[in-house]
mmCIF file of the C-alpha atoms, coordinates in Angstrom:
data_MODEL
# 
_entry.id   MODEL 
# 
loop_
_atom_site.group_PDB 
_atom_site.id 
_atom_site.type_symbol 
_atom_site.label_atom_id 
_atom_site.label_alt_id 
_atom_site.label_comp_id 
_atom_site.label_asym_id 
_atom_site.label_entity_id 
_atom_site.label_seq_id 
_atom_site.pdbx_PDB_ins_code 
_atom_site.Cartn_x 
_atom_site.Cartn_y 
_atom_site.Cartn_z 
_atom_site.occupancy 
_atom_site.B_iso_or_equiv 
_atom_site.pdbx_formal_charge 
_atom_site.auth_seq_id 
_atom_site.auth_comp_id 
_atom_site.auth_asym_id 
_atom_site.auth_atom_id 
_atom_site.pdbx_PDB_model_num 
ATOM 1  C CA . UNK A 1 1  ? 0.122  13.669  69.510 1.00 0.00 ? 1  UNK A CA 1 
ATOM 2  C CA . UNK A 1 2  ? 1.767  16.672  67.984 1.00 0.00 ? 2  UNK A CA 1 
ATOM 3  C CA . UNK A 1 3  ? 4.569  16.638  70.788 1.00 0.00 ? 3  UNK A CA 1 
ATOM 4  C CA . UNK A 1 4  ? 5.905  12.928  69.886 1.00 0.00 ? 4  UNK A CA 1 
ATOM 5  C CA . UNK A 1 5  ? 9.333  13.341  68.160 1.00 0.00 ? 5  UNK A CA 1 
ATOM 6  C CA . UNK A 1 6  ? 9.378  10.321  66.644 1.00 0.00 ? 6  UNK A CA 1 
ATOM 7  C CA . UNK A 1 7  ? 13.003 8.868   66.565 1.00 0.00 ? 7  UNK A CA 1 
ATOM 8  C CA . UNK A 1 8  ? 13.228 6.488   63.579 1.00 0.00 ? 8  UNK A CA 1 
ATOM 9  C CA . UNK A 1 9  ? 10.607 5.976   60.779 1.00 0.00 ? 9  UNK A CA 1 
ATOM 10 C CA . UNK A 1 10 ? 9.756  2.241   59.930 1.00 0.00 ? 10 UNK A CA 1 
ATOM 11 C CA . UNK A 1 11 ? 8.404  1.783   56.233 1.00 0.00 ? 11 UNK A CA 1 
ATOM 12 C CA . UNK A 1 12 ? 6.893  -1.724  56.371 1.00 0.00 ? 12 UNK A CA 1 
ATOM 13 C CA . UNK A 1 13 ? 3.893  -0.804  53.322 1.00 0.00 ? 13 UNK A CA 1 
ATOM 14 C CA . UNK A 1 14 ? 3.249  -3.629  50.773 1.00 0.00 ? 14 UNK A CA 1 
ATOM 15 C CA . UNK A 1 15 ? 4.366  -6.478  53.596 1.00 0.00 ? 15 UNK A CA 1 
ATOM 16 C CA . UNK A 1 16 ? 2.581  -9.004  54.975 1.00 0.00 ? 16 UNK A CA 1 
ATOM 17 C CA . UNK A 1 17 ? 2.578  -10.415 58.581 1.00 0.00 ? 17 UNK A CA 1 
ATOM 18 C CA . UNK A 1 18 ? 4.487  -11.792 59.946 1.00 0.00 ? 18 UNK A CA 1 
ATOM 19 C CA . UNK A 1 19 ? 7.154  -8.928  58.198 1.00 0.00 ? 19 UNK A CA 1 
ATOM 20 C CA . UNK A 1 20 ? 5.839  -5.818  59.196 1.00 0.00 ? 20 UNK A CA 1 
ATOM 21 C CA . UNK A 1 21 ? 6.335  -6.804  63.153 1.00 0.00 ? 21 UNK A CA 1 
ATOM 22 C CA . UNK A 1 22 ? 9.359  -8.525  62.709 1.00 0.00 ? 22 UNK A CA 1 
ATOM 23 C CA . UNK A 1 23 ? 11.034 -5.528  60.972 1.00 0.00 ? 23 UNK A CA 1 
ATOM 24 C CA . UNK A 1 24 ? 9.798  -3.653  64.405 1.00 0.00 ? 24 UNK A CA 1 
ATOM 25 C CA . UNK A 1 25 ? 10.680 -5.574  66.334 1.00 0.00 ? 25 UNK A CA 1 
ATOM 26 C CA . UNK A 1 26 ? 14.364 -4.964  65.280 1.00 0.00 ? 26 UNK A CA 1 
ATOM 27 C CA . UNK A 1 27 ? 13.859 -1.665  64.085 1.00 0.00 ? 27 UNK A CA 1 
ATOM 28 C CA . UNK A 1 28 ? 12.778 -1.078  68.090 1.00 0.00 ? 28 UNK A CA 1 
ATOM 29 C CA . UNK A 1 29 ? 15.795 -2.499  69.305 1.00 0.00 ? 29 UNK A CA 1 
ATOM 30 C CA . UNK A 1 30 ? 17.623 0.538   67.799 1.00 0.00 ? 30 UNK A CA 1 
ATOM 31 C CA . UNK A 1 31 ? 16.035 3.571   69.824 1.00 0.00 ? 31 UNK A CA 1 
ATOM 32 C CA . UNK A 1 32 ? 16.571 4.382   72.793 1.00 0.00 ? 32 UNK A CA 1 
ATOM 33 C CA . UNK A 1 33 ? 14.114 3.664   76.059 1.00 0.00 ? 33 UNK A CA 1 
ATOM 34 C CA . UNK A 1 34 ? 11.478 6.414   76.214 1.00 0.00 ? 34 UNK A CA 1 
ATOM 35 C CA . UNK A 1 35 ? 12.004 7.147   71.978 1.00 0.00 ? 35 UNK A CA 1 
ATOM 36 C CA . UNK A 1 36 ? 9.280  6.948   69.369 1.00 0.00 ? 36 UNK A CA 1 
ATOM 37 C CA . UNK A 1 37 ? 9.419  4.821   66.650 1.00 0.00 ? 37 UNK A CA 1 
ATOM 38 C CA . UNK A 1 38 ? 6.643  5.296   63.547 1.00 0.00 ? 38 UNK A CA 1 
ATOM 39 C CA . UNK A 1 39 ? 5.296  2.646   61.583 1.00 0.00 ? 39 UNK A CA 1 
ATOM 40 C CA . UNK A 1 40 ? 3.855  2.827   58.037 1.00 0.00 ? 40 UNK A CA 1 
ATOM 41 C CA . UNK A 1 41 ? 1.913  -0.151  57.303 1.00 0.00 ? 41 UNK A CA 1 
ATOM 42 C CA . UNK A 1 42 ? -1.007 -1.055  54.591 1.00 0.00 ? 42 UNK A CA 1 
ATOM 43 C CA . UNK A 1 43 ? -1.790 -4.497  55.521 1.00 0.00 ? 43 UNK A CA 1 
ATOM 44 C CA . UNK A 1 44 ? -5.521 -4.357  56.935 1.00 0.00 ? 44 UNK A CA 1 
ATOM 45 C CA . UNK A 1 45 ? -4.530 -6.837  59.717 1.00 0.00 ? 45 UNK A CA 1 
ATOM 46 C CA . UNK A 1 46 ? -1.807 -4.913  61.144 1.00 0.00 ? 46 UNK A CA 1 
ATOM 47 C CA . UNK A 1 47 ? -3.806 -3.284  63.441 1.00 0.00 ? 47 UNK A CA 1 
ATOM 48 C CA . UNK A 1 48 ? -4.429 -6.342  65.310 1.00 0.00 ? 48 UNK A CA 1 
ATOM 49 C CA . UNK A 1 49 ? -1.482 -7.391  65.376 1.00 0.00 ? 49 UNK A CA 1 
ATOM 50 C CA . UNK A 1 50 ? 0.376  -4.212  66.748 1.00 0.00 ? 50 UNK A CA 1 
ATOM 51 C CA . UNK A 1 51 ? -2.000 -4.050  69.559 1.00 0.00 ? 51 UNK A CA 1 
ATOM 52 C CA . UNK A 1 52 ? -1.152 -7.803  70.504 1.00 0.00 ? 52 UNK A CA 1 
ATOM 53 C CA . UNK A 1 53 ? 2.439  -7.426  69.837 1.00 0.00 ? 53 UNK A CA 1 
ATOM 54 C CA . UNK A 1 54 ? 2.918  -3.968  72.124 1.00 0.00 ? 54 UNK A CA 1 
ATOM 55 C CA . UNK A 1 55 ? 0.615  -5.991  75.030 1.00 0.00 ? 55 UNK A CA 1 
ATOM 56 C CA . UNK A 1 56 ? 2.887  -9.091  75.061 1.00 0.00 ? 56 UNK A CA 1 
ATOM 57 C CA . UNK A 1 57 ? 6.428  -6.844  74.854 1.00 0.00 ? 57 UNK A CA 1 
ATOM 58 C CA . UNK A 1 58 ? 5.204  -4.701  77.157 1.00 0.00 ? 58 UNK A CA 1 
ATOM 59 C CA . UNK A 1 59 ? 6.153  -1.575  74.856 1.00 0.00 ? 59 UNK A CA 1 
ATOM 60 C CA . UNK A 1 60 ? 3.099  1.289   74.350 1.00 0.00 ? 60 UNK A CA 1 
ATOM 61 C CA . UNK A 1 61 ? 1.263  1.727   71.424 1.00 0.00 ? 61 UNK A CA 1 
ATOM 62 C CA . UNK A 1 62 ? 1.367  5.241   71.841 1.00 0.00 ? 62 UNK A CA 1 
ATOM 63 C CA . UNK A 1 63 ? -1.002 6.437   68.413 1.00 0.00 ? 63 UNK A CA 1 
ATOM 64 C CA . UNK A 1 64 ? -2.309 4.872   65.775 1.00 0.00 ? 64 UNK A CA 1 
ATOM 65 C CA . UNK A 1 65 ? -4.667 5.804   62.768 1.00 0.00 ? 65 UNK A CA 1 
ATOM 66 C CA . UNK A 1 66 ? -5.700 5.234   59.187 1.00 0.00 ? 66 UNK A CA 1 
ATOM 67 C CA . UNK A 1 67 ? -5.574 6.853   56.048 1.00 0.00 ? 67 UNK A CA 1 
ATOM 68 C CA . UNK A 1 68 ? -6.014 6.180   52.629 1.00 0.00 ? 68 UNK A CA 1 
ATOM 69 C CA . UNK A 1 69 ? -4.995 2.701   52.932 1.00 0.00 ? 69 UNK A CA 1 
ATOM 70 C CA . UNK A 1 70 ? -1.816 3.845   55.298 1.00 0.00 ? 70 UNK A CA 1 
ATOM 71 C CA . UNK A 1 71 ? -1.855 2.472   58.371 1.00 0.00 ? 71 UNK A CA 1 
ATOM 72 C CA . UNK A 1 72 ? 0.265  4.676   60.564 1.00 0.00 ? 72 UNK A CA 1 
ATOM 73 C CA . UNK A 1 73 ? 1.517  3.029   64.355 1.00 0.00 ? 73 UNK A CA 1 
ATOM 74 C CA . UNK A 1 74 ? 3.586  5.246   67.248 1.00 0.00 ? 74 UNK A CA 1 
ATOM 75 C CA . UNK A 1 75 ? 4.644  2.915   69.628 1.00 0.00 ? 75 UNK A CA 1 
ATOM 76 C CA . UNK A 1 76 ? 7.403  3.815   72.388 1.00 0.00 ? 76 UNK A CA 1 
ATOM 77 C CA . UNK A 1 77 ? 9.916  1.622   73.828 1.00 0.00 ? 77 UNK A CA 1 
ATOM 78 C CA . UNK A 1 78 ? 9.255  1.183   77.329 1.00 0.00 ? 78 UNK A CA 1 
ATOM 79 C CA . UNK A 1 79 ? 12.378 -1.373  78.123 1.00 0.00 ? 79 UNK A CA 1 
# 
């Protein structure tokens, strides 16, 4: 995924839910359509949850991996 520019960086470690995808949800709302936006996450469940929150908005959950307790999410605004 090397050619992803990624258009704002989201820094959501140490949350829980429901704060990780409620501070992307906003944090979403200011790229623009067709822009990247990263997510750094270390709550375990967030992986779940990204997948059902990109499925119900409709927005694409471009990459996402693990490392080291880092749970890293590209997901690009589709509307």
């Amino acid at each position: 995924m090397s050619n992803i520019k990624i258009a704002k960086t989201l820094d959501a470690r140490n949350l829980s839910c429901p704060l990780p995808i409620l501070k992307t949800k906003k944090a979403i709302a200011e790229i623009g359509i067709g822009d990247f936006l990263e997510i750094l996450a270390t709550d375990p469940g967030s992986e779940s949850d990204f997948q059902a929150w990109t499925k119900s908005t409709g927005h694409e959950l471009a990459d996402h991996s693990q490392d080291g307790g880092i749970y890293r999410y590209i997901i690009k605004r589709t509307k």
